[in-house]
N, C-alpha and C positions, 0 to 999 in steps of 0.2 A: 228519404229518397226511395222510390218504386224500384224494386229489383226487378228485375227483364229476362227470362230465356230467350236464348238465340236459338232460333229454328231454320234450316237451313232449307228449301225449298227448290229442287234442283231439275224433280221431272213429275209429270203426271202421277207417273208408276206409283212412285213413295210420297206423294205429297199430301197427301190425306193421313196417312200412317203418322208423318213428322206431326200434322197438327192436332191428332189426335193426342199424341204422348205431351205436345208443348199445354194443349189447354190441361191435359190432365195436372199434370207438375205446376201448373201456372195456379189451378186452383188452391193445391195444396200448400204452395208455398208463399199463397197474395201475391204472386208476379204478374207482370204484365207480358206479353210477345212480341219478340221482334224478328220477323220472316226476312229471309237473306236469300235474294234469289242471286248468285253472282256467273257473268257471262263469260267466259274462259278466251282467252283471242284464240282465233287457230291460227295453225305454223305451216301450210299447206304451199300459203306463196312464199318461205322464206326457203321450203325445202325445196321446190320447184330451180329456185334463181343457186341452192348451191350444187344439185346436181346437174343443175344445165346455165353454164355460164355465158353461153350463145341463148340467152332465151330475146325472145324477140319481141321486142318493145308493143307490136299492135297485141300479141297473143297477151301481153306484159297489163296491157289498158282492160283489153276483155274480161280477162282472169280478176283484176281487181275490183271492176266494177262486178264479178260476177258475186268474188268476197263480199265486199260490200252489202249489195242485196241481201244475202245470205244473212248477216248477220244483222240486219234490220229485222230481218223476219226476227231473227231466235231474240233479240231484244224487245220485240213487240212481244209474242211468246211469252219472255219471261214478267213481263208489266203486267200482263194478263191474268198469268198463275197467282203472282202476289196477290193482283186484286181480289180476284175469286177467294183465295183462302184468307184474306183479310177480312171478308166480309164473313167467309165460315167460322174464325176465330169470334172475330166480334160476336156473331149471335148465340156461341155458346156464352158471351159474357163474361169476355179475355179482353182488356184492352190492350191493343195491337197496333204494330207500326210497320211501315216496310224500310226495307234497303233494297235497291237492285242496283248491283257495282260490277265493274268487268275488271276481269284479272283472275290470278289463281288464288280458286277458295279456300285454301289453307294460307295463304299468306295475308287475305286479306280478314281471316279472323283471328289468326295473330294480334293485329295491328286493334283490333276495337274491344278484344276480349275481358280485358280488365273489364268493364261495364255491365257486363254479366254474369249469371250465377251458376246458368247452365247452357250446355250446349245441344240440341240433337240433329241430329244424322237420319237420311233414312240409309236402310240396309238392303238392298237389291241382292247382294251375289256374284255381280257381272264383273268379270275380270276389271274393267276402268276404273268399276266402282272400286271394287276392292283397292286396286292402289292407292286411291284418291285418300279411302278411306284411312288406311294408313299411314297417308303421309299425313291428315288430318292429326291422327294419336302421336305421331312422334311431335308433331308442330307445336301443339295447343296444351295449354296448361290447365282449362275449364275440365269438370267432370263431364264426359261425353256420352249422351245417352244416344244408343244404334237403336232405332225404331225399327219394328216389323211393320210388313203393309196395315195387319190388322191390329193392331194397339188394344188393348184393354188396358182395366184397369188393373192396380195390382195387392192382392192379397197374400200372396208370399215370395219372400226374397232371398237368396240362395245367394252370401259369400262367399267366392270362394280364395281361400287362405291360405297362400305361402308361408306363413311366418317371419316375412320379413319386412326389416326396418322401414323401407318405404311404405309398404302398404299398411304400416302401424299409423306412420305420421300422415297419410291420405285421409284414411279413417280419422282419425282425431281432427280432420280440417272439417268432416264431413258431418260427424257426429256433435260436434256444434248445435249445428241446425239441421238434422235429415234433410237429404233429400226426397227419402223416401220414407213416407209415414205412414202409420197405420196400416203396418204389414209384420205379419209375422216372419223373423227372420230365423236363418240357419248358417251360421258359421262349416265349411267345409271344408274337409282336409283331406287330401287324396294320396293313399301310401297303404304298403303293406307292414310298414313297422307299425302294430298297434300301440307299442309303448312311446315312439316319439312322437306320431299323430296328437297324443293325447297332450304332452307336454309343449306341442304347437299351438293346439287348438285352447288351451289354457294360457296362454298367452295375450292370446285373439281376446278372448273375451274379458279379460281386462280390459280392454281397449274401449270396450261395450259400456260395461260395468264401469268405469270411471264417470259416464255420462247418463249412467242409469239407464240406459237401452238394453230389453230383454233381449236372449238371444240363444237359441240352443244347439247342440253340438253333434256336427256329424263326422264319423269317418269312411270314406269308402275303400275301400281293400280293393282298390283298380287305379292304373297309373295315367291312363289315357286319356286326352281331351274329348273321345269318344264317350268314353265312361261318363265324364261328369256331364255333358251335353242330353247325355241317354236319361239319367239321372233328374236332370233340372226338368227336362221337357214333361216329365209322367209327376212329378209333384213342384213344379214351382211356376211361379208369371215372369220373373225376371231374374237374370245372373251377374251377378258385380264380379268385376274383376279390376285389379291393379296393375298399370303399364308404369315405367318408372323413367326418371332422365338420370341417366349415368352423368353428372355435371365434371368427371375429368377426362371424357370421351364425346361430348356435348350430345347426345342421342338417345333414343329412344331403347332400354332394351327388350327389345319386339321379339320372342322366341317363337318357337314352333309350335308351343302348346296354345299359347295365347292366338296365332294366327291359327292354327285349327278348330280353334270354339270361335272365333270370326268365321270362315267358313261354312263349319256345322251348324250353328244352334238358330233356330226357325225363332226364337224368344229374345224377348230385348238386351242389349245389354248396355250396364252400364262401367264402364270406363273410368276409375279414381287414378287423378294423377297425383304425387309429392308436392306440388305447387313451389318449386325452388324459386323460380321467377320473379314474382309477386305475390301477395295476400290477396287473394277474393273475396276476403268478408264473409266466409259461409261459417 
């Protein structure tokens, strides 16, 4: 059976960036694409009727037909985008499929994920995005690759490594089958303890080494998501990192560091969840 990235297709802005990183991964991994344009309802008339409970049935007719209209257009819109980059995937020699669904996009890739092997995002910046983005990582158990607009390809790969038990057992889901191949990687560990850095990062690479994936070892003497961002951008193409599901608190734990190299870093990143859920098959 044909493995499939999900590419999620959302606005003009990023949507060359998403299909940029989908054919790339696509090739590398014999996937095929499936672009996900999904259309959100708006809450515009449910807020309207609970601030104003005298609302008036003509202004009531208006308003919906004006909804209405409105969301013909962004559904047309969105039929349009898929098409366009359906045809852009195809010609680079991806074979490609659409979805266009209405509802919230993180609930509705919950619901079809098991089916794929990867996910990407693009990465705007923009406060909505951002939320959206996040509630994406806390929701979704796929490995989530955040596209920049300008995607390339990637030649080297910058983990960076907590030492902890989740992001061992992500890695081992991932190190399977890479997702990313044919990149020189770098295991990192950011601390000014150089003796337990070292006893970290020796741990990591076990994780490597068990599946024979080369891998060499950084430490940086800086504790800030600043630092490693400052770091990745002047020697690497992409930043892995691990988000984890606390399953006796059911959530995501999403900290400051991780939301500040979301924020900061101009370079892809990719996102390794625990996969408590389900097996993906990677």
């Amino acid at each position: 059976m044909k493995q499939y990235i999900l590419a999620c297709i959302d606005t003009k802005e990023n949507a060359k960036g998403v299909c940029d990183a989908a054919i790339y991964f696509a090739n590398l991994l014999g996937a095929g694409v499936t672009l996900l344009h999904a259309l959100e309802q708006s809450d515009d008339l449910e807020i309207n009727i609970t601030i104003n409970p005298n609302f008036e049935p003509k202004v009531f007719e208006e308003f919906a037909k004006h909804k209405e209209k409105d969301e013909q257009a962004k559904d047309k819109d969105g039929k349009e985008l898929l098409n366009y980059y359906q045809n852009y995937c195809e010609n680079a020699g991806v074979i490609t499929n659409t979805l266009h669904l209405h509802g919230d996009l993180a609930n509705l890739i919950t619901i079809i994920e098991k089916d794929y092997k990867l996910l990407v995002v693009g990465k705007l910046l923009d406060n909505e995005q951002d939320l959206q983005i996040k509630e994406i990582i806390k929701s979704v158990n796929l490995p989530i690759l955040l596209a920049n607009k300008d995607f390339h390809s990637i030649d080297k790969a910058l983990y960076a490594y907590d030492g902890s038990d989740n992001l061992d057992k992500a890695l081992n889901k991932v190190l399977v089958n890479p997702i990313i191949k044919n990149a020189s990687r770098v295991l990192i560990h950011l601390s000014k303890d150089e003796k337990k850095a070292k006893e970290i990062l020796e741990k990591g690479k076990k994780v490597f080494d068990k599946y024979n994936k080369a891998i060499s070892l950084e430490i940086l003497d800086r504790t800030s998501p600043s630092d490693l961002v400052d770091y990745a951008h002047n020697n690497f193409d992409i930043i892995v990192m691990g988000a984890y599901k606390n399953m006796a608190i059911k959530h995501i734990i999403f900290g400051s560091f991780t939301n500040e190299v979301l924020k900061k870093s101009k370079l892809p990143l990719l996102i390794l969840k625990n996969y408590k859920e389900f097996e993906i098959g990677i």
